[in-house]
C-alpha positions as CSV (number, residue, x, y, z in Angstrom):
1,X,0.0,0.0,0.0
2,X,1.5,3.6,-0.9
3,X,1.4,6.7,1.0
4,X,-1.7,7.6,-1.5
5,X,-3.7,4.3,-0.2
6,X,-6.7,5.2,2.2
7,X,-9.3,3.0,3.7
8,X,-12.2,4.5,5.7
9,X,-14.2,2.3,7.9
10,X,-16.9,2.7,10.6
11,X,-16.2,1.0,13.7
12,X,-17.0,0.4,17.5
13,X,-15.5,3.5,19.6
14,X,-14.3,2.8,23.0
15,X,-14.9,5.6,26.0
16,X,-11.3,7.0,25.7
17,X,-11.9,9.6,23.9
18,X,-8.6,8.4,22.0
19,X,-7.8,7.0,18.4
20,X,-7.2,2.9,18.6
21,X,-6.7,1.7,15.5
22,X,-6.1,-2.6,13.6
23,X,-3.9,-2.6,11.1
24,X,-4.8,-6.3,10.0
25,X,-8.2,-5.3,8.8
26,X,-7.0,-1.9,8.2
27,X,-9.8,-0.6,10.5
28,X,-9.5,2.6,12.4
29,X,-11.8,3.9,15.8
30,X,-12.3,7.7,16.6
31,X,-14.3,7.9,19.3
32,X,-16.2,11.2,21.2
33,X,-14.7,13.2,24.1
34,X,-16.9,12.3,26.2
35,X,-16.7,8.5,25.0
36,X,-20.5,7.7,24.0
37,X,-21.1,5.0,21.6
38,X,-21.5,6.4,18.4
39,X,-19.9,5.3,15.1
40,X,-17.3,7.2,13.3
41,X,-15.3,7.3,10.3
42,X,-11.3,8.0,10.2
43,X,-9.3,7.4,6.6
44,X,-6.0,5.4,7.3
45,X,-2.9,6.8,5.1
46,X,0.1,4.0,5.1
47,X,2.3,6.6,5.0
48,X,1.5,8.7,7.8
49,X,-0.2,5.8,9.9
50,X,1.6,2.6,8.9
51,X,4.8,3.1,11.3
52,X,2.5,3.9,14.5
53,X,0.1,0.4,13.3
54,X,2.7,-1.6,12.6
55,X,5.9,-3.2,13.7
56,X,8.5,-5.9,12.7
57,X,9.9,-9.0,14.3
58,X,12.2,-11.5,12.9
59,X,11.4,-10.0,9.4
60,X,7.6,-10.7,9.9
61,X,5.2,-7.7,9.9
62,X,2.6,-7.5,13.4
63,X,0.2,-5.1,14.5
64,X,1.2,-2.7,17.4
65,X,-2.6,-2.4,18.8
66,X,-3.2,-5.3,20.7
67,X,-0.2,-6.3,23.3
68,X,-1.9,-9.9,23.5
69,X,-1.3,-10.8,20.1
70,X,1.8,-11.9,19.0
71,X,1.4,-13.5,15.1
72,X,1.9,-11.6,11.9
73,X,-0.7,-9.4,10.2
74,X,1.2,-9.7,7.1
75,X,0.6,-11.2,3.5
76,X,1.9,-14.7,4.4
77,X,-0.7,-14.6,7.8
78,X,-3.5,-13.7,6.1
79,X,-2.5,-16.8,3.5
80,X,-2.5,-18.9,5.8
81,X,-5.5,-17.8,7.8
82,X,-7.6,-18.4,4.5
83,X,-6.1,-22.0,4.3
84,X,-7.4,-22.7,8.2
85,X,-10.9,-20.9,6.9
86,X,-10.9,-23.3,3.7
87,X,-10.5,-26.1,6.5
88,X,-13.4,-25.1,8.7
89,X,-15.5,-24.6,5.2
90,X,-14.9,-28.2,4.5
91,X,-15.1,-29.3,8.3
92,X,-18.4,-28.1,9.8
93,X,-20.1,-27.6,6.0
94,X,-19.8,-24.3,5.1
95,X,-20.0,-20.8,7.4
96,X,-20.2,-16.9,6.0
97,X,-18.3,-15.1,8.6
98,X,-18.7,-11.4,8.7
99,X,-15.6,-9.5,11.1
100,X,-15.3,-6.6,13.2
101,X,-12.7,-5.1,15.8
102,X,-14.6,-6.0,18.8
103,X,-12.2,-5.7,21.3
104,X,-12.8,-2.1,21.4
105,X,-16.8,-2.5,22.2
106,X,-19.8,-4.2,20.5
107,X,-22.8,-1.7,21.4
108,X,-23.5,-0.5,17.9
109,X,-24.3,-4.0,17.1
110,X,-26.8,-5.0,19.6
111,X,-29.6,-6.6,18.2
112,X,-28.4,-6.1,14.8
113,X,-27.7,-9.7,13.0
114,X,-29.6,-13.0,12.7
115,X,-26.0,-14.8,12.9
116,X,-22.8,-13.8,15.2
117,X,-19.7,-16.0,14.3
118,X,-16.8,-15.9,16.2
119,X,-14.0,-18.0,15.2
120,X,-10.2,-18.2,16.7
121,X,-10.3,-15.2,18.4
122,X,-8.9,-16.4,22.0
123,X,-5.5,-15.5,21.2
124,X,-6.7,-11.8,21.5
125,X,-8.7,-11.5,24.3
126,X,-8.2,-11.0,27.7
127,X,-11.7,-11.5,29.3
128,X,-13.3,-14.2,26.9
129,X,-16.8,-14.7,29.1
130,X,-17.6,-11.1,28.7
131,X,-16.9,-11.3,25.2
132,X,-19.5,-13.9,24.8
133,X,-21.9,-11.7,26.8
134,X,-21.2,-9.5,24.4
135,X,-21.4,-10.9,21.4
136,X,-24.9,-12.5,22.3
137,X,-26.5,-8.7,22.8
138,X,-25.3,-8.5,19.0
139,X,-27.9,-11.0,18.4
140,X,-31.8,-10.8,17.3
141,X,-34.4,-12.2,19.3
142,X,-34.3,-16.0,17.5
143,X,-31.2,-15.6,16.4
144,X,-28.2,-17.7,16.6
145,X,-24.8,-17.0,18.1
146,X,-21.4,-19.4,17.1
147,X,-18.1,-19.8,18.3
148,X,-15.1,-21.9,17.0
149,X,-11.8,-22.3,19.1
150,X,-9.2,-24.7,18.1
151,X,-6.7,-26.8,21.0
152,X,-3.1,-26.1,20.6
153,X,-2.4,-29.4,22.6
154,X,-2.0,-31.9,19.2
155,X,-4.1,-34.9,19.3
156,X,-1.8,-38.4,18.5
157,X,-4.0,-40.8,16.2
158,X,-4.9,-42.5,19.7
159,X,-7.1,-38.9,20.4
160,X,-4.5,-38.7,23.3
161,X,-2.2,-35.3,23.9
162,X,1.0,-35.7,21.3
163,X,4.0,-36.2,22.9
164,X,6.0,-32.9,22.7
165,X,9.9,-33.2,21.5
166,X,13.0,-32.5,23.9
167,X,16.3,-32.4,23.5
168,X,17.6,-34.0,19.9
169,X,13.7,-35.6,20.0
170,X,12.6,-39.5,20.0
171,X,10.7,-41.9,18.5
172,X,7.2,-41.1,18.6
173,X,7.6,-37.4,19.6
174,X,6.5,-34.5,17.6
175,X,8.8,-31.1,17.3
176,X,4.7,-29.7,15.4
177,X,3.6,-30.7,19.2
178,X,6.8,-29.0,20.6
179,X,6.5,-25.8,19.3
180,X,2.3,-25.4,19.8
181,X,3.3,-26.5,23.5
182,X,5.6,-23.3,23.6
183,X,3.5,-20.9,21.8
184,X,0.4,-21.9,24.2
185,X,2.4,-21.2,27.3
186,X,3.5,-17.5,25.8
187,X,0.2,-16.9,24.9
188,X,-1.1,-17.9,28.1
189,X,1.3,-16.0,29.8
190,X,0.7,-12.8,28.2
191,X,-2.9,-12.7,29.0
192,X,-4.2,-14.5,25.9
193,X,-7.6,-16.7,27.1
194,X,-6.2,-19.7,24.8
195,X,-7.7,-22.0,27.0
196,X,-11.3,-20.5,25.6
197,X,-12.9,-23.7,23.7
198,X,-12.5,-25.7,26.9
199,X,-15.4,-23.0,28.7
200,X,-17.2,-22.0,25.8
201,X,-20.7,-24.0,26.5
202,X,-20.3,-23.3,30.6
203,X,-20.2,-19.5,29.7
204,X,-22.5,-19.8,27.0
205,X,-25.2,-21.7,29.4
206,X,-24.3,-18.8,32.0
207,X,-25.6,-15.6,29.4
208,X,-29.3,-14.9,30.2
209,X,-29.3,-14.0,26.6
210,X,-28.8,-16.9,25.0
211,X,-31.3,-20.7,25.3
212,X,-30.8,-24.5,23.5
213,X,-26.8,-24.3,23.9
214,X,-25.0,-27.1,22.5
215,X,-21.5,-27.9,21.8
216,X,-19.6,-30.3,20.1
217,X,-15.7,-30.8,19.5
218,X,-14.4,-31.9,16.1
219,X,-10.5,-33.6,14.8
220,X,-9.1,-32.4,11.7
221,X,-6.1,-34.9,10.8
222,X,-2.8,-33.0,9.7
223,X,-1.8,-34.2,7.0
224,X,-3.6,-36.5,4.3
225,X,-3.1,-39.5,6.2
226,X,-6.7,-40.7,7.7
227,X,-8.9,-43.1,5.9
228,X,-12.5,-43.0,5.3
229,X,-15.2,-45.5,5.0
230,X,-16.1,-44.7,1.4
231,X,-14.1,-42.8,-1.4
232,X,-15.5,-39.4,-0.7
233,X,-15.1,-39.6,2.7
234,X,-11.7,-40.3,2.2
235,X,-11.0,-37.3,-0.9
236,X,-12.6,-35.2,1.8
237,X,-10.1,-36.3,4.7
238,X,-7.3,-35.9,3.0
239,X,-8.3,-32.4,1.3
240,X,-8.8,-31.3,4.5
241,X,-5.1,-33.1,6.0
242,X,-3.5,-31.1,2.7
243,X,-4.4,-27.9,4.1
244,X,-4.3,-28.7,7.6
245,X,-0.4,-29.6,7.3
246,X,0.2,-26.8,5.1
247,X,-1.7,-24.5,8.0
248,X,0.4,-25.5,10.5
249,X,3.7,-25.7,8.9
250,X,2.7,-21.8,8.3
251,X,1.3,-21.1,12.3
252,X,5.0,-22.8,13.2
253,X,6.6,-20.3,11.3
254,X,4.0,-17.5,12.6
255,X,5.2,-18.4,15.7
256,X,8.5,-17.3,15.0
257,X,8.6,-13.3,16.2
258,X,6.8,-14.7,19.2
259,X,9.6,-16.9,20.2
260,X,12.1,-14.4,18.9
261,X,11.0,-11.6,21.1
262,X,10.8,-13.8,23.9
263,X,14.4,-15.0,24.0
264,X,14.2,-18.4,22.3
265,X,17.6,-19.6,21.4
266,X,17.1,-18.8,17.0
267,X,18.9,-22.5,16.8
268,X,15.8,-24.1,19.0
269,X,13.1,-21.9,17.0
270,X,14.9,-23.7,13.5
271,X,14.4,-27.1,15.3
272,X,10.9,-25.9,15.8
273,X,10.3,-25.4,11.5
274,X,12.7,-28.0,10.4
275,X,11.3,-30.4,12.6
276,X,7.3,-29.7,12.1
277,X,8.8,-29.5,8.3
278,X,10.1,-33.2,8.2
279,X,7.2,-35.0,10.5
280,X,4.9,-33.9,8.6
281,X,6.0,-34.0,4.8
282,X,6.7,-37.7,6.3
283,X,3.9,-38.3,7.6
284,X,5.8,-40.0,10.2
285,X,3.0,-38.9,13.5
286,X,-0.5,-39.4,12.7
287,X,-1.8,-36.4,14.4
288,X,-5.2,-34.0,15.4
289,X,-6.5,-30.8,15.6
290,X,-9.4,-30.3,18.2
291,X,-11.8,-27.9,17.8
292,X,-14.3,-26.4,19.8
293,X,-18.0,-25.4,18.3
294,X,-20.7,-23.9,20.7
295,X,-23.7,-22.5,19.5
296,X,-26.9,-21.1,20.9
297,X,-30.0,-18.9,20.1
298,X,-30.9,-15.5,21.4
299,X,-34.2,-15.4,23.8
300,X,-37.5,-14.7,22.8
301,X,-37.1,-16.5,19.3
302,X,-39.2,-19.3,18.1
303,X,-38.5,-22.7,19.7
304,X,-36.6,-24.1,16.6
305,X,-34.1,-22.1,14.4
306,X,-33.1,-23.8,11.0
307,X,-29.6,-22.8,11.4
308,X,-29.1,-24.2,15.2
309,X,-30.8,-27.4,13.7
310,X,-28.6,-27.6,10.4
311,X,-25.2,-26.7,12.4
312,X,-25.9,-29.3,14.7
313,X,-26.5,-32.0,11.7
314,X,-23.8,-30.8,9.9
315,X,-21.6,-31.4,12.6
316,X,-22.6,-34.5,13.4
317,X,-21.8,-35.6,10.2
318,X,-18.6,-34.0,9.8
319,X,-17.1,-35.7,12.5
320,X,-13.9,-37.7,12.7
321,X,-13.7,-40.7,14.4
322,X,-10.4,-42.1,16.3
């Protein structure tokens, strides 16, 4: 983008009275003085905004807005985010997902959509039940509200936690399970509620706002290694194993201005690629994603939506069995 390139955007404004702006969807916030919750418009200019939005680690491009968040909001990042989309297309059937910056406030939305869809979002947020609390005032009478978190703790083909790699590594141990294991902990440590999938259908059943909560968690194999019990089962597997081992080869490598700005030794971080690199290109560890989906309606709707009832036959159907 060139010092010409604008992008005006309206979004949620915060009671600061300040500008807070999100370089990876370009959006910008102005909000009042005297912070009330009206929308408002502000034009980003690379050129006089990009140096204050942006920073670089380890030769990847992040955001400077959120201290929580740690992963690029580069071109590479955003490839790989639309892989890991592509996955949960194929995985729970097929999902429109409309985005906004709602770490800065969600009041111009309440009561605004049919559908809220919140997917991967953990890694930002500090308090994740109020987020949900939040999100579910976005929703219509009737409507429904969905999250998706995935579990950095890799599943072996067993459906047990992988075995992380130490040391030079051993049989059976993963250096993909390793570097996940590390990333988790920094996320965790820096605020990050990564831990989010594991509570989402307690808090969900806790919001007076929302009725008929279910949940359900699904595997995605890495790597096109898992079977099915017909031929399209199977194309359908390994499709989404392709891009499930090209994700996280690409999240390992995300990882990278994490570890480097937290001290990890540059030789140890290699280990990290070269290792996730060669496991998985091998096929050597049969291994799992788990995700979480929770979904729910908004009071005062009619007793049956379509959508609850289709998301929960989809997702019956597009689970993977150990």
């Amino acid at each position: 983008m060139d010092n010409d390139d604008t992008c005006s955007t309206i979004s949620a404004s915060t009671a600061t009275g300040t500008v807070s702006r999100t370089s990876s969807t370009m959006t910008s916030v102005v909000t009042s003085a005297d912070g009330t919750p009206a929308p408002s418009v502000y034009s980003y200019r690379s050129g006089r905004d990009g140096h204050a939005m942006l920073r670089e680690i380890a030769g990847r491009t992040l955001n400077t807005t959120n201290d929580l968040y740690l992963l690029p909001a580069d071109e590479g990042e955003h490839g790989r985010l639309d892989k890991q989309h592509l996955v949960g297309l194929l995985s729970v059937g097929g999902l429109y997902v409309a985005t906004r910056e709602f770490t800065l406030g969600l009041e111009h939305y309440y009561n605004s959509f049919d559908v809220v869809h919140a997917r991967c979002t953990a890694n930002g947020v500090k308090d994740f039940e109020g987020f949900v609390h939040e999100a579910a005032k976005c929703v219509r009478a009737g409507g429904v509200l969905l999250f998706t978190e995935g579990n950095l703790e890799m599943q072996n083909e067993q459906l047990n936690g992988q075995e992380p790699a130490f040391g030079d590594g051993g049989p059976g141990q993963s250096w993909l399970a390793r570097a996940t294991f590390e990333a988790y902990n920094l996320m965790k440590g820096r605020g990050s509620y990564v831990d989010a999938g594991l509570m989402l259908e307690r808090w969900m059943l806790s919001c007076p706002d929302l009725t008929d909560v279910h949940s359900r968690e699904l595997l995605t194999p890495v790597g096109p290694w898992k079977k099915g019990p017909t031929p399209e089962e199977t194309q359908r597997l390994q499709m989404i194993g392709t891009l499930m081992r090209q994700n996280m080869k690409e999240f390992v490598r995300s990882c990278k201005p994490m570890f480097v700005a937290t001290g990890f030794p540059p030789a140890l971080i290699e280990r990290f690629m070269e290792g996730t690199d060669k496991e998985l290109d091998e096929l050597s560890i049969h291994m799992y994603v788990k995700w979480h989906h929770a979904w729910a309606r908004r009071v005062d709707g009619p007793n049956q939506l379509r959508a609850a009832t289709e998301l929960s036959v989809t997702s019956e159907a597009m689970s993977v069995d150990g």
